[in-house]
N, C-alpha and C positions, 0 to 999 in steps of 0.2 A: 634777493634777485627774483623778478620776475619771470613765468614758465616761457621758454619760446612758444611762437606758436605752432611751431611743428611737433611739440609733444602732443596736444591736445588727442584727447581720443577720438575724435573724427578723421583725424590723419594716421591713426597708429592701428584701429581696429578698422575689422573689415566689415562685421556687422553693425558698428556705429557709422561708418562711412557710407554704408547703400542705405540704413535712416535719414543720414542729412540728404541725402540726394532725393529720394523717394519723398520726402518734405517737401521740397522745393518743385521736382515737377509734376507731382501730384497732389497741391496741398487739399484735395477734398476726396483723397483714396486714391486707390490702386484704378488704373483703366486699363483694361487691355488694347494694346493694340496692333491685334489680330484684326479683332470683329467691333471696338470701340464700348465694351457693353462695363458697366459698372459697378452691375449687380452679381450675384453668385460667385465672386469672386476668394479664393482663400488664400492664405500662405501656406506656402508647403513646409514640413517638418522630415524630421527625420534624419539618422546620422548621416545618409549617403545626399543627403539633399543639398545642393550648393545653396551657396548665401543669399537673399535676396529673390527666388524661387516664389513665383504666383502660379494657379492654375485658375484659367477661367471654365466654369461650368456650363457657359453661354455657344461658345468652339469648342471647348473640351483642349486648348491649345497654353501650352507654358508660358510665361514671360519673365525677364526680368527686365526694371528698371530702366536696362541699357538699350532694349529692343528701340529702333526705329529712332534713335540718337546716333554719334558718332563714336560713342563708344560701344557700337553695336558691334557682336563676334570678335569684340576683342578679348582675351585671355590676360590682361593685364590686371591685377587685383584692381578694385574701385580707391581703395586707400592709393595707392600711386598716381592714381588716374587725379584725384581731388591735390594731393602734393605736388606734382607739375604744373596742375592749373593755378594753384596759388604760388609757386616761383614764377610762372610766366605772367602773371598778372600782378604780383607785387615788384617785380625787378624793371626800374622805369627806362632801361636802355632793351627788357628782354635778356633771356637767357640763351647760351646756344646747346646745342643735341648734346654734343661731345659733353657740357657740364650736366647735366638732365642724366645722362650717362652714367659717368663718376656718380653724384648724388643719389639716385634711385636703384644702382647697382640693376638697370637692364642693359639689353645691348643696344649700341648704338641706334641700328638698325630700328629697333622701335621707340627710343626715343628719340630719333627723327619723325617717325612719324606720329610719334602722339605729340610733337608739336605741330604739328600740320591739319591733326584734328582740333585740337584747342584751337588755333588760330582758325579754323574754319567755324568753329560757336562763337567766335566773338566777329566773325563776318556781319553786321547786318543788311540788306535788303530792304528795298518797298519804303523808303523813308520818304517821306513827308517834306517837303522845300525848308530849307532852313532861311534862320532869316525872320523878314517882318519888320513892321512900321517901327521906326526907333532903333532898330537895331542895325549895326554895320558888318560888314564880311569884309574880310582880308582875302585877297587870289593869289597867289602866288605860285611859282613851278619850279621845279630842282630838277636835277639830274644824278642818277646812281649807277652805278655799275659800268657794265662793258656790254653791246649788243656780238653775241656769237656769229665768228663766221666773218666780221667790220673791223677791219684796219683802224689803230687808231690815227687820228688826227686832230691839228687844232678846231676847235670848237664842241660843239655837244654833238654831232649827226653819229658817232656811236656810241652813245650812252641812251641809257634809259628812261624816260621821261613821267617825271609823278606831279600832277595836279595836289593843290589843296586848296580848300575853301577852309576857312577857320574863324567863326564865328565870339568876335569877342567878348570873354566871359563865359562862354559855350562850347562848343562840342568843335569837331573837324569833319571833313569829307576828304579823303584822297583817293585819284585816283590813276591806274597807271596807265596814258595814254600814247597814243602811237607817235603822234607829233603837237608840237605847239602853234601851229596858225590858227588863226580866228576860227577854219574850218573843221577842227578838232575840239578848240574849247569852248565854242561859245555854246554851243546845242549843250552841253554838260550841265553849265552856267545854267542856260534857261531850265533844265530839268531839276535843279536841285537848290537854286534860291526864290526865296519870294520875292514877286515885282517890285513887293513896297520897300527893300533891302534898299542901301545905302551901302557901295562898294567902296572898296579902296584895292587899287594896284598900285606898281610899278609903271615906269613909265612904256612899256613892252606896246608893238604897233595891233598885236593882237588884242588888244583892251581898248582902242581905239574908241570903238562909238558902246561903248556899255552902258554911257548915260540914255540912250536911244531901249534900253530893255530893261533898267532900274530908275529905283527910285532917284539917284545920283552917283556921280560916280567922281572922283579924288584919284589922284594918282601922285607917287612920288617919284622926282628923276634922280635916279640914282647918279646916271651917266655925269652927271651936272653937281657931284657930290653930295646932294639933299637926301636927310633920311631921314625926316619929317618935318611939320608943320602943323603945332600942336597935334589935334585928332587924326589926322592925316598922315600916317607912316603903315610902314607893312612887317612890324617887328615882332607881330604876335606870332606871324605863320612862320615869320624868320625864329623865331624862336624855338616852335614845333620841329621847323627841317633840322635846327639843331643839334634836338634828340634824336630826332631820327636817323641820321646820319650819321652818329656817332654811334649810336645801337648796329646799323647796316654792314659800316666800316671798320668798326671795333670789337662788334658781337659777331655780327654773323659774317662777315668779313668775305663771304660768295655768297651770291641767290641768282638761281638761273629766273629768265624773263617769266616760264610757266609757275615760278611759284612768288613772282611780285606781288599779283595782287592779295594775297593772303598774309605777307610780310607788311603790306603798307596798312590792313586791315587791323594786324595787334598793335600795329604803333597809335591807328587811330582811337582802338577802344580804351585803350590809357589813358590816352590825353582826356578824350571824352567820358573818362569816368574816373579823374582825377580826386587827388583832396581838398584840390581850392574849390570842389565843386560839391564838396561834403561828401565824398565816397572814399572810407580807407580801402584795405589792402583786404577786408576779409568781407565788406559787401561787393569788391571790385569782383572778386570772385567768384562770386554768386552769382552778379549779374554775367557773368561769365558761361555760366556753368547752366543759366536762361536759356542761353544762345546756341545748344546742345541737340537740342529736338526738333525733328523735321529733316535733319542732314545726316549724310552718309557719306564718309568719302572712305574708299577701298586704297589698298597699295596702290593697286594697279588706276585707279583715277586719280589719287595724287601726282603722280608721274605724267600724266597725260599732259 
């Protein structure tokens, strides 16, 4: 029988665990950053010395590994920290706190929030128009949850409303928007596909003139029982709400509206760092684990 992979000594020791990590976001040394400098730098020794301990001789100031990431000021070993990241990134519905919990033997209390940090590394930012000549984007919108405070009633006015763009063969965007009129989605639309794209919706009145901002534009009517027309279906992104939905309603089963977009965020790094797209379960990780530096989020900005 083969070893799992949670025996591996990256997972199980704590000075094999700040090497893989120190690997991966320093592969050309230690930087401090205090003062940015990358010279006179040393490890520290010594019994009382914590794991992972640099002094730069440039500040004269400490660091480890964690500084100016999201695992910054936390007191959770790095081995836990690398074993949630690879449960929430190999488990393709997502794991919830409460099991993170049980498994890791912390309290709840921080394994909610070191899921909130993970999902905040696999946030990305500043992207680039997906899309291009040849290729097609699926649009599509769902509805999750319950809006606080909103009676319910028939139709979606209170539920919560998630965009996606789902690139086929490619990656996803979602994202979670106030409402679904043209005046809501379309400026999204223009910011994040390229003109040369070739969409496909639903027959929805908000998609109305998309051919007038893309390359073309396809729509299926569902209302009129059609669910596609050769190339022309929207099954990909139906397929993504899927997971996702069933991860939301089955995993995480409440997510207040302040912490959507970081919920709709790990479901999209999944999809978009799938196996049909050559990425298992221990580069998924990694690239995970990329996404770490530069952010900070405190208790107390989680909750905001």
């Amino acid at each position: 029988m083969s070893k799992s992979i949670i025996e591996a000594k990256v997972l199980q020791d704590e000075a094999a665990a700040y090497a893989w990590v120190e690997a991966r976001i320093w592969p050309d040394g230690p930087v401090c950053p205090h003062c940015g400098g990358v010279d006179r730098i040393s490890k520290m020794g010594g019994k009382s010395t914590r794991i992972g301990a640099y002094k730069c001789y440039q500040c004269r100031q400490k660091f480890t590994v964690k500084i100016g990431t999201v695992f910054e000021d936390s007191h959770v070993p790095m081995r836990l920290w690398l074993q949630a990241m690879y449960l929430l990134c190999s488990s393709k519905k997502g794991i919830s706190s409460n099991q993170l919990h049980r498994t890791l033997g912390v309290t709840l209390k921080t394994a909610w929030f070191m899921s909130q940090r993970i999902r905040e590394a696999m946030r990305t930012v500043g992207l680039a128009p997906m899309g291009g000549p040849g290729t097609i984007v699926e649009i599509d919108e769902t509805f999750i949850g319950n809006k606080a405070d909103m009676p319910k009633r028939r139709g979606f006015a209170h539920k919560h409303a998630v965009l996606s763009l789902v690139e086929r063969g490619g990656k996803v965007r979602s994202f979670h928007v106030e409402g679904t009129s043209a005046a809501h989605l379309v400026p999204i639309l223009r910011a994040n596909i390229a003109k040369e794209t070739a969409i496909v919706t639903d027959e929805a009145g908000q998609y109305a003139h998309l051919n007038k901002e893309f390359e073309s534009h396809e729509y299926v009517n569902h209302s009129a029982g059609e669910y596609g027309r050769g190339p022309v279906h929207t099954n990909t992104v139906e397929n993504f709400y899927s997971v996702f939905k069933r991860g939301m309603k089955g995993v995480y089963q409440h997510c207040s509206e302040k912490h959507l977009h970081r919920y709709v965020a790990e479901f999209d790094f999944r999809y978009s760092n799938r196996v049909r797209l050559g990425v298992d379960d221990v580069e998924r990780t990694e690239r995970a684990l990329m996404g770490i530096v530069g952010k900070r989020l405190t208790y107390r900005t989680a909750n905001i």
